[in-house]
C-alpha positions in Angstrom: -11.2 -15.3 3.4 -10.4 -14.3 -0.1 -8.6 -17.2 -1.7 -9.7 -19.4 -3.9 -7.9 -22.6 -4.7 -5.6 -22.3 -7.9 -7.5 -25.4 -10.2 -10.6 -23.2 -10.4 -8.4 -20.1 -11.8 -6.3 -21.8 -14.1 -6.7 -24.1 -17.5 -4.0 -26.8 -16.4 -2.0 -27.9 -19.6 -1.4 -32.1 -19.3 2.5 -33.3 -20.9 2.2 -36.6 -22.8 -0.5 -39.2 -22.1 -1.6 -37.3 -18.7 1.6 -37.1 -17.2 2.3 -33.9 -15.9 4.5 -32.1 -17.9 6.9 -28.6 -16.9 4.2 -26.4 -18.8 1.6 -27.5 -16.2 4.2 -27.5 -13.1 5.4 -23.6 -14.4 1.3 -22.7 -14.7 0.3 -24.1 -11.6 3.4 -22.3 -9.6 2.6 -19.1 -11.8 -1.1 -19.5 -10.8 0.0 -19.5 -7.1 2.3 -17.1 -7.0 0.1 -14.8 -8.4 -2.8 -15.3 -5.7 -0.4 -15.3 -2.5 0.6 -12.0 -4.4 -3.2 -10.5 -3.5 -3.4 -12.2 -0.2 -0.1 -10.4 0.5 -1.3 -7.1 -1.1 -4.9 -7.7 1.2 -3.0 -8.8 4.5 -1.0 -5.0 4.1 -3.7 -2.9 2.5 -7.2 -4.4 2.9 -9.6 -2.4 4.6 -12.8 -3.8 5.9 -14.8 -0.8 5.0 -14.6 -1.3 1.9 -13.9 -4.8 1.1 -16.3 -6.7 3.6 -14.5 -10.1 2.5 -11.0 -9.0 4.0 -10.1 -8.2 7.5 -8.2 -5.0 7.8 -4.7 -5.3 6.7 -1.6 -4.2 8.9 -1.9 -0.8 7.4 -5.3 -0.2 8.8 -4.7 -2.1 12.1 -1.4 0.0 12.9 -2.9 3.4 12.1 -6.1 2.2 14.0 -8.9 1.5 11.8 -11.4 3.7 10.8 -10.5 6.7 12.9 -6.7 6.1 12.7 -5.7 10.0 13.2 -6.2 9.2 17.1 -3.5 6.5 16.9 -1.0 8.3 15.2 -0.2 10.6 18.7 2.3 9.0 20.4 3.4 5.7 18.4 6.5 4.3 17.8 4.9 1.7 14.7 3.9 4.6 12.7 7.1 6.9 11.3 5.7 10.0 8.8 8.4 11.5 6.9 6.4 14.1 5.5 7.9 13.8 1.8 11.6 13.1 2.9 13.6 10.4 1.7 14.0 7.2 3.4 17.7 6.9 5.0 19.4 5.0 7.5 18.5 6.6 10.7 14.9 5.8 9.7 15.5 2.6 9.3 17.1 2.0 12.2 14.8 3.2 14.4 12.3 1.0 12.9 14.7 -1.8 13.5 14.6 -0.5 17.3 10.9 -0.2 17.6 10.0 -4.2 16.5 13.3 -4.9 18.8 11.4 -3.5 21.8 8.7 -5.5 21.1 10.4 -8.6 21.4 10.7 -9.2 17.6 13.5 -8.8 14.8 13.3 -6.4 12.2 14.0 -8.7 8.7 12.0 -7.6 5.8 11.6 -4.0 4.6 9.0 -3.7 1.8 10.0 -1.5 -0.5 8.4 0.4 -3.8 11.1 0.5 -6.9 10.7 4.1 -6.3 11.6 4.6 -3.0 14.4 1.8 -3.9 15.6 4.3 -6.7 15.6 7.0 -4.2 17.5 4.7 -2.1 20.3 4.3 -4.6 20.5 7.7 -5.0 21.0 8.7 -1.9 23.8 5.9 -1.6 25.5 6.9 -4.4 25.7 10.7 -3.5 27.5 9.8 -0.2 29.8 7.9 -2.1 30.7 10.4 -4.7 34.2 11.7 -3.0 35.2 7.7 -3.0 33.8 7.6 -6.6 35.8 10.5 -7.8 39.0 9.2 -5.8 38.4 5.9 -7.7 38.4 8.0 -11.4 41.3 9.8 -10.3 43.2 6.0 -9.1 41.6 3.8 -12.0 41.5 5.9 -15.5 39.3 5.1 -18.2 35.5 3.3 -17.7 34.5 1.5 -14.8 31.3 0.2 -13.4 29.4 2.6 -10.5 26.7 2.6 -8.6 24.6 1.1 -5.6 21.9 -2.0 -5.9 21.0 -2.0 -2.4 19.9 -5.6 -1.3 19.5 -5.1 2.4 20.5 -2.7 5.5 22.8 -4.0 8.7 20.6 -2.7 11.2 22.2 -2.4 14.7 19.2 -4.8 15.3 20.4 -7.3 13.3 20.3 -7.4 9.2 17.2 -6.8 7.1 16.2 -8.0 3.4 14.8 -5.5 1.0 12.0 -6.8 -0.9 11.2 -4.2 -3.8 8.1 -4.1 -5.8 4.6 -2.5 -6.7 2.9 -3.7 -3.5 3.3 -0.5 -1.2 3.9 1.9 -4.2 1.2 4.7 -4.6 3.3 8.0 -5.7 3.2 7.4 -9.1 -0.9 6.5 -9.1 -2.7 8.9 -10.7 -6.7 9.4 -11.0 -8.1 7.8 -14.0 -9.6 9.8 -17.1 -12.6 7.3 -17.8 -14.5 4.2 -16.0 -12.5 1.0 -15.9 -14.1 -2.2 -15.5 -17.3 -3.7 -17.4 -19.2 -3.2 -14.2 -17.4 -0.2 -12.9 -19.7 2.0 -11.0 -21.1 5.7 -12.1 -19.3 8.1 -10.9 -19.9 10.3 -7.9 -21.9 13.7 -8.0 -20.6 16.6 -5.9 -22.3 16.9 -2.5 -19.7 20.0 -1.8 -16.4 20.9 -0.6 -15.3 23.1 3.1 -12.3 23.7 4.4 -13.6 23.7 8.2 -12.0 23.4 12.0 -11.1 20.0 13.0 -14.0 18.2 15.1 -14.2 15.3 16.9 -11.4 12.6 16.8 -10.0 14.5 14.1 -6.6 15.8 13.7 -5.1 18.4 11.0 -2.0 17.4 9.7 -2.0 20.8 7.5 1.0 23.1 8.2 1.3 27.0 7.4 3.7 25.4 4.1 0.8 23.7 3.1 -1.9 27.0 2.7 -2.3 27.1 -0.9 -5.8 26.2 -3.1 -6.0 22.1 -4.1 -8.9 20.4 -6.4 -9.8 16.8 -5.8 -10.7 13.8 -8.0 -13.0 11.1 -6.8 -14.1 7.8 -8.4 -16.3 5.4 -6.9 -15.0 1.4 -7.0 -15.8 -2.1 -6.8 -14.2 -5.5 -7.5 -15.5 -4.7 -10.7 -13.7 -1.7 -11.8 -13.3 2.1 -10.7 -16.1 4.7 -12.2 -15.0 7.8 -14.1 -13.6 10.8 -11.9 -15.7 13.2 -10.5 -13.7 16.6 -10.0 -14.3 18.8 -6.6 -14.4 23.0 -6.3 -11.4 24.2 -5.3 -10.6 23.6 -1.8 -8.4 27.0 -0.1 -6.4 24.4 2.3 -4.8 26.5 5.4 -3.0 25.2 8.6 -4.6 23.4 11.5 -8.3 23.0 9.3 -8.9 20.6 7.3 -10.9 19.7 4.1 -14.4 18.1 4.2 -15.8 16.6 1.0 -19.3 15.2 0.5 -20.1 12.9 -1.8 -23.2 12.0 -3.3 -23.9 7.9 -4.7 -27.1 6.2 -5.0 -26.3 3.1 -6.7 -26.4 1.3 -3.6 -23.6 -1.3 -1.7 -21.9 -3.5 -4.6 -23.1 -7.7 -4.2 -22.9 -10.1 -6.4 -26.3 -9.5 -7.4 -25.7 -5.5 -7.7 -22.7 -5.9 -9.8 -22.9 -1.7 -10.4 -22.9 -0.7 -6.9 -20.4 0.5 -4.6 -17.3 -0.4 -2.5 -15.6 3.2 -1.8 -14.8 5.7 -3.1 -10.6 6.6 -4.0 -9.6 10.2 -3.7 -7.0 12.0 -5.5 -5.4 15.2 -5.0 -3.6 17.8 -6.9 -0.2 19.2 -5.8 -0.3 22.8 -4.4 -1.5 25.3 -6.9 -1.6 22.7 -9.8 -5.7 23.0 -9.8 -5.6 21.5 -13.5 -4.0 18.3 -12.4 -2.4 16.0 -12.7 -4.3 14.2 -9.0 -2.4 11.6 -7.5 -4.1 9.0 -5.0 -4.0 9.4 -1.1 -6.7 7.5 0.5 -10.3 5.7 0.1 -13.4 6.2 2.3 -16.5 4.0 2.5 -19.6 4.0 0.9 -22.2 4.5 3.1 -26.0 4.0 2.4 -27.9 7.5 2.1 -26.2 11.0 0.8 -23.3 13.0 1.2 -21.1 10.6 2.8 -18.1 12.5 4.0 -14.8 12.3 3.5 -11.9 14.3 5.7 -8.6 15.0 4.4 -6.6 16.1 7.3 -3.7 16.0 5.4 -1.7 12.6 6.5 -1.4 11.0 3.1 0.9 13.4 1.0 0.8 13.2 -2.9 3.2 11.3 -4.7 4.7 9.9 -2.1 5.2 6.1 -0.8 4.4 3.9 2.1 7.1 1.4 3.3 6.9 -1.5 5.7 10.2 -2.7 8.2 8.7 -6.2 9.4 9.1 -9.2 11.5 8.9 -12.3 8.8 10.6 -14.7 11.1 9.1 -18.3 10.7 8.8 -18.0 14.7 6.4 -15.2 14.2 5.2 -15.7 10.7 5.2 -17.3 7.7 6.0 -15.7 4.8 3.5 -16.6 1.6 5.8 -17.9 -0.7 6.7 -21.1 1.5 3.7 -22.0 1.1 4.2 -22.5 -2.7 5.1 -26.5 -2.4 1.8 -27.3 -0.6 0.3 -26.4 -4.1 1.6 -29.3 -5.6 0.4 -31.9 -3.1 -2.6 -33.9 -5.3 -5.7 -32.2 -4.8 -8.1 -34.6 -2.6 -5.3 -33.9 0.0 -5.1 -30.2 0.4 -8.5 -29.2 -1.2 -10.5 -28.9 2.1 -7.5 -28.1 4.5 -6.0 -25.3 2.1 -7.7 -22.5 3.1 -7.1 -23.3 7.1 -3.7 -23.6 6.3 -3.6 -20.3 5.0 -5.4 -18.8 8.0 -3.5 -20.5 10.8 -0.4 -20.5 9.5 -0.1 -17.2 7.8 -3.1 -14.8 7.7 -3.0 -15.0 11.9 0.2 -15.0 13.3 0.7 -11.5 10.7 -2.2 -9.9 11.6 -2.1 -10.2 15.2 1.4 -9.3 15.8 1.0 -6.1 14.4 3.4 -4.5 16.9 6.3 -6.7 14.9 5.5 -4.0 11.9 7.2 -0.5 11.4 4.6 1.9 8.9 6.5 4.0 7.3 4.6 6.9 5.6 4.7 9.4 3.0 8.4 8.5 1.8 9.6 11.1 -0.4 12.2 11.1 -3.5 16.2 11.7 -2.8 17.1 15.5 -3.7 20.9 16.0 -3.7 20.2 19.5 -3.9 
């Protein structure tokens, strides 16, 4: 429901005497790319609370929409590793998990950071092999580990690194972004209160410490300057209530200035003076003080990985759909979009059990 065909986003460059030329075949595949890139990014991340074009992405739909705390008890799709580093057993029993439901694991999205961390971690159990090496082969010689994939005992699985999933280095902004980026939010208060409700504190006794927050309100257009919070005194089993205040109203296309969410940014422990790094987004809702409830799930600087099903039984993966691009217009320009949605967008979004959530993926520490 996003996409828009590639002739109305690019300016095609013709080769000699209208023939096409490899200028306008490289901008048209460029063009592509990059939109299946969003759709990808939506079908993971989109949430429909704040992006009433997109259904939720897999994200969402695994932690179970809008009140996902309740769906974290108890599954085997969702894996939090509470700031540790991604390793084999982990993967593995994500492998396990899509096995069971009658799928095989093939594609682990990755972050370059958690792909680092990877490395890392691979090269420190190699190092008494490494130093037997020195001792057998003296003088220089290449080291190190560029992962490409892990042999599951389900079967292998590709890596496919990149910025889609990576939030750990995301920091709050310093001004407004966008021409049409909202105001930013006023403070409507910060508790630290009981849990109520559906709600469920992920805040441990090795969390108790004093935070601050930054918020910004967004829209397709941009993301307002930050507003920052009191300071929140976080302790174990509560969690942390904020209230914000907006009145600009729900962004349109005729209230370019309004509002989509709002993105929330925390500090580390202690570190009230910054720098905030991003954990979630809530919704704008119409009227004051719309709350937001941070029970602690998302951890600061850390990543979010995805062990999936990309099989073309199960799913098509965007990028085949590249060559349809390059059919002649009259005969894709009305089916494009369905093709899109029947052959990709569904078949990924339903089978939602075929996806492993990994969360809060932490950095290797050899010490």
């Amino acid at each position: 429901r996003e996409v828009q065909h590639p002739i109305t986003l690019m300016h095609i460059q013709p080769g000699p005497e209208g023939v096409s030329g490899e200028a306008e075949a490289k901008h048209v595949y460029s063009g592509t790319l990059q939109i299946l890139r969003n759709m990808e990014r939506s079908l993971m991340f989109a949430r429909n609370y704040t992006n009433t074009n997109a259904p939720d992405g897999i994200e969402i739909q695994i932690l179970g929409g809008a009140g996902f705390p309740t769906a974290m008890a108890g599954s085997d799709n969702i894996i939090d590793l509470r700031g540790a580093y991604l390793d084999d057993p982990t993967l593995n029993k994500a492998a396990q998990t899509i096995f069971d439901n009658h799928g095989t694991a093939d594609h682990a999205y990755l972050p370059t950071t958690v792909m680092s961390s990877l490395s890392n971690y691979l090269n420190a159990s190699r190092k008494t092999e490494l130093t037997a090496r020195a001792i057998q082969e003296p003088g220089s010689f290449f080291h190190g580990v560029q992962p490409i994939g892990f042999n599951s005992l389900y079967g292998p699985i590709k890596y496919r690194p990149g910025k889609l999933t990576q939030i750990s280095t995301r920091q709050a902004p310093t001004s407004a972004m966008g021409a049409n980026a909202p105001v930013a939010p006023t403070d409507g208060g910060i508790t630290v209160r009981a849990v109520a409700g559906t709600e469920v504190s992920y805040w441990k006794a090795a969390d108790d410490g004093n935070y601050t927050y930054k918020i910004t309100a967004f829209n397709p257009e941009g993301e307002s300057a930050p507003l920052t919070s009191g300071t929140a005194a976080a302790t174990s089993t509560n969690v942390v209530a904020l209230k914000i205040d907006h009145g600009a109203g729900v962004w349109s296309k005729t209230n370019k200035t309004g509002v989509s969410g709002y993105r929330i940014y925390r500090s580390e422990k202690g570190n009230l003076t910054g720098p905030w790094y991003y954990i979630d987004e809530a919704p704008w809702v119409d009227g004051v003080d719309d709350p937001f409830v941070d029970m602690n799930l998302f951890l600061p600087k850390t990543d979010r990985v995805f062990v999936s099903d990309m099989s073309p039984e199960d799913s098509i993966d965007m990028r085949l759909l590249c060559p349809l691009m390059k059919l002649p217009l009259p005969m894709t320009g009305t089916t494009l979009r369905f093709l899109l949605l029947l052959y990709s967008t569904g078949p990924i979004l339903v089978a939602k059990k075929k996806h492993v959530l990994i969360l809060n993926a932490g950095p290797y520490n050899a010490g």
